[in-house]
MINU-194821 format. One record per residue (C-alpha): residue number from 1; residue in three letters; x, y, z. Coordinates in Angstrom, 3 decimals. Example, Ala and Ser with C-alpha at 12.3 -4.5 7.8 and 13.67 -1.06 7.14 Angstrom:
% residues 2
+-----+-----+----------+----------+----------+
:   k :   r :        x :        y :        z :
+-----+-----+----------+----------+----------+
:   1 : ALA :   12.300 :   -4.500 :    7.800 :
:   2 : SER :   13.670 :   -1.060 :    7.140 :
+-----+-----+----------+----------+----------+
This chain:
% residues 228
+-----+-----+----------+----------+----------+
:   k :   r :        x :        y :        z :
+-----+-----+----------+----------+----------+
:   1 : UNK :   20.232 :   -6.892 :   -5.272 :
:   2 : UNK :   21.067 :   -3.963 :   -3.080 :
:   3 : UNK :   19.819 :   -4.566 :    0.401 :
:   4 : UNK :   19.563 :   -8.227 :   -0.052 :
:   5 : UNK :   19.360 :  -10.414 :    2.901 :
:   6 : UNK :   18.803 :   -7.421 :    5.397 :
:   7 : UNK :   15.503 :   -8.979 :    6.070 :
:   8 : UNK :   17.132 :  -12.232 :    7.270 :
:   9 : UNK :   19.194 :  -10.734 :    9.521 :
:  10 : UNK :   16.694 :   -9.237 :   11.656 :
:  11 : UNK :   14.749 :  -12.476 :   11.635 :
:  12 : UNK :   18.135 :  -13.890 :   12.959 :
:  13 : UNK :   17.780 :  -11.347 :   15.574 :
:  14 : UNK :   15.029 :  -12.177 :   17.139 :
:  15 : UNK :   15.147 :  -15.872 :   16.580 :
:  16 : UNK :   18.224 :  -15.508 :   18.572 :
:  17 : UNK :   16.589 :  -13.584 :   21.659 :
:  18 : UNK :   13.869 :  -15.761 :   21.809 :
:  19 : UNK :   16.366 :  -18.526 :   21.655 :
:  20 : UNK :   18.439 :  -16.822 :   24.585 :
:  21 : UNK :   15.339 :  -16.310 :   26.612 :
:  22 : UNK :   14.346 :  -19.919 :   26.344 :
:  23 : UNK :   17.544 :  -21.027 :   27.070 :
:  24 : UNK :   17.761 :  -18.872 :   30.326 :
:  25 : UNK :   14.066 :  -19.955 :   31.410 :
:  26 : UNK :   15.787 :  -23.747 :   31.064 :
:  27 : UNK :   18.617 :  -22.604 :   33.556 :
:  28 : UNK :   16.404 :  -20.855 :   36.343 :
:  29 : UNK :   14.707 :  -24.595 :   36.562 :
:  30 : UNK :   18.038 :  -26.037 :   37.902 :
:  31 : UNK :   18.061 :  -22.828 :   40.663 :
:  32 : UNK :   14.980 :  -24.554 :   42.486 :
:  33 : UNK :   13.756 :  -27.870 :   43.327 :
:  34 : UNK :   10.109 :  -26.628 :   42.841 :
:  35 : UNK :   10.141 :  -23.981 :   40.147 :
:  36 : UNK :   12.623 :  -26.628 :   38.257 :
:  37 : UNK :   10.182 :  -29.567 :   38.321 :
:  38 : UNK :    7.654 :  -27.423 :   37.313 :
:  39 : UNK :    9.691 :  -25.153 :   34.388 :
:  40 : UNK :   11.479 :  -29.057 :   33.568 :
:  41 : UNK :    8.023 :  -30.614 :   32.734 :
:  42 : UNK :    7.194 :  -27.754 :   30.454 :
:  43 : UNK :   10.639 :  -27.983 :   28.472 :
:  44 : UNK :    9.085 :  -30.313 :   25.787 :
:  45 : UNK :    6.213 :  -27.447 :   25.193 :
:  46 : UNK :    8.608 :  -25.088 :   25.311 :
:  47 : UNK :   10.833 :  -26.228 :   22.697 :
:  48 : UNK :    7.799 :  -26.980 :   20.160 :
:  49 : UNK :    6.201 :  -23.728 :   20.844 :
:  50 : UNK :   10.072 :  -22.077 :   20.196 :
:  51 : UNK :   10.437 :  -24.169 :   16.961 :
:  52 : UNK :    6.835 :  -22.908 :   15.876 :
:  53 : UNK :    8.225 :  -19.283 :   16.481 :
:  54 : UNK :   11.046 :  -20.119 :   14.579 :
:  55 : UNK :    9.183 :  -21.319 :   11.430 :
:  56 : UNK :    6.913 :  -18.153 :   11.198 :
:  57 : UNK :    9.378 :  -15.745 :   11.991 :
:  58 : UNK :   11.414 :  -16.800 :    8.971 :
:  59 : UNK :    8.072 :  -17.154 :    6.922 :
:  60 : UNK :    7.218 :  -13.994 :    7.869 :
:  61 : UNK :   10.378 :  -12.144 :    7.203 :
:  62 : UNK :   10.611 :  -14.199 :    3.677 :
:  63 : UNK :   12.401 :  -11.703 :    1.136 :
:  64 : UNK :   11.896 :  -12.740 :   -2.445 :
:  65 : UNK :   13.700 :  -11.035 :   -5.515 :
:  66 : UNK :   11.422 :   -8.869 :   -7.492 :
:  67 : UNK :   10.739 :   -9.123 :  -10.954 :
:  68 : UNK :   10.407 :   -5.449 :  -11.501 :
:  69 : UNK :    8.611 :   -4.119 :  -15.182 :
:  70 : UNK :   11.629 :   -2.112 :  -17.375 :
:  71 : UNK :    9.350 :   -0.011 :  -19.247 :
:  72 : UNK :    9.498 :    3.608 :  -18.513 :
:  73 : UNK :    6.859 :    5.985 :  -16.835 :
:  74 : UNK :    6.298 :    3.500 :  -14.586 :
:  75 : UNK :    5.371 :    3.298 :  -10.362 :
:  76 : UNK :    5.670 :   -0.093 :   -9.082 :
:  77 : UNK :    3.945 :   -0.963 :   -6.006 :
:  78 : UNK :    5.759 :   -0.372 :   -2.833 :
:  79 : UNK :    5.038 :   -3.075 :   -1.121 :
:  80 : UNK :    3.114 :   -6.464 :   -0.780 :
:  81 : UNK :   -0.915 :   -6.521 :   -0.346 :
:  82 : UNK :   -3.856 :   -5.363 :   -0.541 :
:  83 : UNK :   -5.146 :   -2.057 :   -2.116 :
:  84 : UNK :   -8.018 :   -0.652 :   -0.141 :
:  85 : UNK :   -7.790 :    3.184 :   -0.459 :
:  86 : UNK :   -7.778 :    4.968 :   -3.912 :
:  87 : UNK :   -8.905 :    8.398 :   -3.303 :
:  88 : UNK :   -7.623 :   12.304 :   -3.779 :
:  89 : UNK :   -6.085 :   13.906 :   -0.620 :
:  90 : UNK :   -3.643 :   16.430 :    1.042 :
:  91 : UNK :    0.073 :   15.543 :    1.795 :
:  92 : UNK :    1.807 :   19.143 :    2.514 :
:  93 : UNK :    4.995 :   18.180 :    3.364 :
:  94 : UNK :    6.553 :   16.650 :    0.064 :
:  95 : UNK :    3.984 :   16.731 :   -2.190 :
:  96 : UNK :    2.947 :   20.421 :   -1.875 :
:  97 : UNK :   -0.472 :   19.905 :   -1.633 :
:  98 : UNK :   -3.633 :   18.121 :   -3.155 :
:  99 : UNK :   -2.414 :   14.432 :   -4.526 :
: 100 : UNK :   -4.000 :   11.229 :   -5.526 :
: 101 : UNK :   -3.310 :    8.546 :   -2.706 :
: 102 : UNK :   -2.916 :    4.875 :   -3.338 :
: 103 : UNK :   -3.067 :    3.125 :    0.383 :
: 104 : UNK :   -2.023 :   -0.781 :    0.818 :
: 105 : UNK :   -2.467 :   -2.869 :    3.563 :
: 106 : UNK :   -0.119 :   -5.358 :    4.714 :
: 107 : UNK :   -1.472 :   -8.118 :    7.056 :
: 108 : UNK :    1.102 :  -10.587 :    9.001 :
: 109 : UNK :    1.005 :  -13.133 :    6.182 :
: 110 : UNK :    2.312 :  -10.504 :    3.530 :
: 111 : UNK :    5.716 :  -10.133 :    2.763 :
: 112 : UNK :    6.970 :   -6.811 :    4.400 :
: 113 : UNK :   10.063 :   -5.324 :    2.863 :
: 114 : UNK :    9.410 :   -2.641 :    1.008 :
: 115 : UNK :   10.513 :   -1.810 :   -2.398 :
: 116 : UNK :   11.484 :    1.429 :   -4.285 :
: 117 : UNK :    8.145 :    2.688 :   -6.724 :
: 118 : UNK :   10.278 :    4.823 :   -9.108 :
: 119 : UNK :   14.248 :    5.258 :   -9.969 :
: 120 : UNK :   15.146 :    8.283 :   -8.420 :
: 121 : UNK :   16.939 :   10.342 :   -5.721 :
: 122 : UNK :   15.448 :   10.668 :   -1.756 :
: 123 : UNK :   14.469 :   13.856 :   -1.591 :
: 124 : UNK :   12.747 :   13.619 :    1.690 :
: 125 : UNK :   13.020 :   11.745 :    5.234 :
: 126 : UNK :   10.812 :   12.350 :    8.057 :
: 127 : UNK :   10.175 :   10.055 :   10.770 :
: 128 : UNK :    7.347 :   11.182 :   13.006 :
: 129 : UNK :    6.404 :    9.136 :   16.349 :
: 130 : UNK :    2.621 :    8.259 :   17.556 :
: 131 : UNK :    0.475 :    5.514 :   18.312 :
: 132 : UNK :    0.049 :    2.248 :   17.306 :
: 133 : UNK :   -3.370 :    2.336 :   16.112 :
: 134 : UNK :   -4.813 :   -0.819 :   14.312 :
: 135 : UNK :   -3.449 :   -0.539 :   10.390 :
: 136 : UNK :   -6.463 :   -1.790 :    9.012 :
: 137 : UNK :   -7.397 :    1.777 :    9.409 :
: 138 : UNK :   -7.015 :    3.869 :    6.436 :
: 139 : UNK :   -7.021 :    7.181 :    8.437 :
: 140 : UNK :   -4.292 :    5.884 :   10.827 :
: 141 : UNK :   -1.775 :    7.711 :    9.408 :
: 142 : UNK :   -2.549 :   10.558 :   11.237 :
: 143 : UNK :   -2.459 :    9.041 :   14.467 :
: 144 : UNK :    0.193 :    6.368 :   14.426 :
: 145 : UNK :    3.992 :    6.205 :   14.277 :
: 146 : UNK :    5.616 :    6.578 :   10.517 :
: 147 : UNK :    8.544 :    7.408 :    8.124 :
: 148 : UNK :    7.226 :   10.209 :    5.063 :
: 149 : UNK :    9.899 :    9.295 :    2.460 :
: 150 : UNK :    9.888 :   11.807 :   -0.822 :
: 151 : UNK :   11.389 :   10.618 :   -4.148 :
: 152 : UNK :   12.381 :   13.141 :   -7.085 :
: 153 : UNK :   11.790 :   10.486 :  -10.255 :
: 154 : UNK :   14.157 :   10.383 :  -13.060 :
: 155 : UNK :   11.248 :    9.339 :  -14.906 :
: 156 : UNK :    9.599 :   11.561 :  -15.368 :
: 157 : UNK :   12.135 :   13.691 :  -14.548 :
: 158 : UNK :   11.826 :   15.494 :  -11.012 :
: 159 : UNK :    8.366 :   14.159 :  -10.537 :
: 160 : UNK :    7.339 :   13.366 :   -6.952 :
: 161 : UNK :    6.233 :   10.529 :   -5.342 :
: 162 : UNK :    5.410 :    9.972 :   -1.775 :
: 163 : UNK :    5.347 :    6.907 :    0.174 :
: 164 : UNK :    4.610 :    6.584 :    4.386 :
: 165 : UNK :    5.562 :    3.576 :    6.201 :
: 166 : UNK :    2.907 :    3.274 :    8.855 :
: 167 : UNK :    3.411 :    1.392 :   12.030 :
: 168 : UNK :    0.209 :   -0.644 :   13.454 :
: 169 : UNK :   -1.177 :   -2.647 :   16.096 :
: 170 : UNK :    1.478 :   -4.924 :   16.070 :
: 171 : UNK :    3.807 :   -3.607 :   13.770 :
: 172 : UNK :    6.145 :   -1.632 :   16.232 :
: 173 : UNK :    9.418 :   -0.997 :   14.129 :
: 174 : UNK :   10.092 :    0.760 :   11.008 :
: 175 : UNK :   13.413 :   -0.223 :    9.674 :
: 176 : UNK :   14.178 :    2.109 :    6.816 :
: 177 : UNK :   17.562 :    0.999 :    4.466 :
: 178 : UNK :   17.577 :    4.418 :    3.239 :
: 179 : UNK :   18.443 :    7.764 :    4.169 :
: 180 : UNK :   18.019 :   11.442 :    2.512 :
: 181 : UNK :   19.705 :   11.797 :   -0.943 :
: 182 : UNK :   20.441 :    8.434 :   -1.686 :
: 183 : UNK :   20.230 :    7.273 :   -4.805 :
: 184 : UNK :   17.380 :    4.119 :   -5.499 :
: 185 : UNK :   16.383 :    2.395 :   -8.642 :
: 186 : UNK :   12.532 :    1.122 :   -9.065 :
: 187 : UNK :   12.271 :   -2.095 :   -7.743 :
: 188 : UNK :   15.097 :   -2.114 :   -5.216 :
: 189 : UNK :   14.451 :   -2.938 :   -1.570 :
: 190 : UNK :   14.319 :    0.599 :    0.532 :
: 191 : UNK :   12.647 :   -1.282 :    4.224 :
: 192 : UNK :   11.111 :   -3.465 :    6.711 :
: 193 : UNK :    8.235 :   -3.074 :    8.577 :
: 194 : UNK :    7.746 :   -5.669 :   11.015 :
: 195 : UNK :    4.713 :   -7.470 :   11.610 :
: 196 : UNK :    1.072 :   -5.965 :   10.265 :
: 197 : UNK :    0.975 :   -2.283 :    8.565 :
: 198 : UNK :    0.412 :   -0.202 :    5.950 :
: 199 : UNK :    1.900 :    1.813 :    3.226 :
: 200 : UNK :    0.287 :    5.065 :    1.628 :
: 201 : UNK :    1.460 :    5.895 :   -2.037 :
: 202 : UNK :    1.423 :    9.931 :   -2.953 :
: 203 : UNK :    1.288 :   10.462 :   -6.544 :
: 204 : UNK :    0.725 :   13.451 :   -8.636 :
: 205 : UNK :   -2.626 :   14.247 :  -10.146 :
: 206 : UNK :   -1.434 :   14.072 :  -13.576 :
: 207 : UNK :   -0.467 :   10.160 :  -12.679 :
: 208 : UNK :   -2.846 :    7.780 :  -14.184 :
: 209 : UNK :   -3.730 :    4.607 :  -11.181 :
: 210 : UNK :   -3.617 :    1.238 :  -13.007 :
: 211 : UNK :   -4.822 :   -0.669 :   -9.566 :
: 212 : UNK :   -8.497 :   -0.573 :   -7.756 :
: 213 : UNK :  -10.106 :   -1.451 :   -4.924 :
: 214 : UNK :   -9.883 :   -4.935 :   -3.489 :
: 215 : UNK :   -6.780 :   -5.707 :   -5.967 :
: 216 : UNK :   -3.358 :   -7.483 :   -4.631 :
: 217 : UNK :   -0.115 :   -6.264 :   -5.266 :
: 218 : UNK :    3.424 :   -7.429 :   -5.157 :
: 219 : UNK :    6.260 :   -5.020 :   -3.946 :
: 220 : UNK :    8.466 :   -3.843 :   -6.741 :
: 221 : UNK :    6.615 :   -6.036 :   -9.343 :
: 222 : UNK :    2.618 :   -4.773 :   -9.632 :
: 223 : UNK :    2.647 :   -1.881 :  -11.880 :
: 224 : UNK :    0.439 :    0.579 :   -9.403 :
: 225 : UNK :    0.283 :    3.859 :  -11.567 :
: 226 : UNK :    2.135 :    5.141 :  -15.268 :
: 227 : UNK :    2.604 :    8.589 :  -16.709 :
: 228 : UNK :    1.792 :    9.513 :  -20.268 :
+-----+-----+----------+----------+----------+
């Protein structure tokens, strides 16, 4: 699958900094007789406490294949969670106006690449910075850092759908694997956000929501809304 793996590596990333940082914490011991006895009888706690990092960082940037629905007319959920917003509001910028919103959120146990809802072209890439308001906030969208991606379906043809990657209290990096006018099919992996979020789903009124309130969804599998 295209993008495969790109979630590993950034686990690998940080596993390795904390790995360097451990290791150079280890070496300042030797510099001094007193902060080495001191940093040397913490080495044991430090390595468990590193090896505990290790195993959630690589739980928590788990990417499993998608088994993604082939029938057509279709919007597959974006990412892994919970749905907690279903409601009717305003996106200007892609949508054009008044839109049904579907809004998930992602806690630090949920898986947190994000997948492609519909087979289409990017149509629309805007990253906008701001705060890092708690995610468990439906209206932080307005308020915190995020990435307003706009995809022209193929199915229907040249329908919209919207999708915002929000950044929360702790997730500080959006990591988009897409730019504007790329090409994505429904189901494929599009980004990473890392650690807790949210991600808002723009559809158009005409869209019929298959998912309520309280339901859990699985990126590129759960079908979230169909067309007629």
């Amino acid at each position: 699958m295209k993008h495969s793996g790109k979630a590993s590596v950034a686990a690998l990333k940080l596993i390795g900094l904390s790995g360097v940082a451990v290791l150079v914490l280890l070496a300042v011991a030797f510099i001094g007789k007193f902060l080495g006895t001191l940093v040397l009888g913490l080495a044991g706690l430090l390595g468990g406490l590193w090896v505990l990092f290790v195993i959630f960082i690589f739980y928590f940037f788990r990417d499993p294949e998608a088994t993604t629905p082939a029938a057509p007319k279709l919007v597959v959920a974006p990412g892994h969670g919970k749905v907690d917003t279903v409601d009717t509001t305003t996106e200007p910028e892609f949508m054009g106006g008044e839109c049904q919103r579907v809004s998930i959120f992602l806690s630090v146990f949920d898986v947190h690449v994000q997948n492609a809802p519909v087979t289409g072209r990017i149509a629309f890439f805007k990253h906008s910075p701001g705060q890092y308001l708690n995610a468990m906030r439906a209206d932080c969208a307005k308020f915190n850092e995020n990435v307003l991606i706009g995809i022209e379906s193929v199915e229907p043809r040249e329908t919209k759908i919207g999708l915002r990657l929000i950044a929360g209290l702790i997730a500080r990096r959006i990591v988009p694997f897409i730019a504007q006018n790329d090409a994505v099919q429904r189901g494929e992996r599009i980004s990473l956000i890392q650690f807790g979020s949210r991600v808002d789903v723009y559809l158009p009124k005409n869209a019929k929501v298959k998912v309520q309130l309280g339901d859990r969804v699985v990126g590129g599998e759960t079908i979230l809304a169909s067309f007629e």
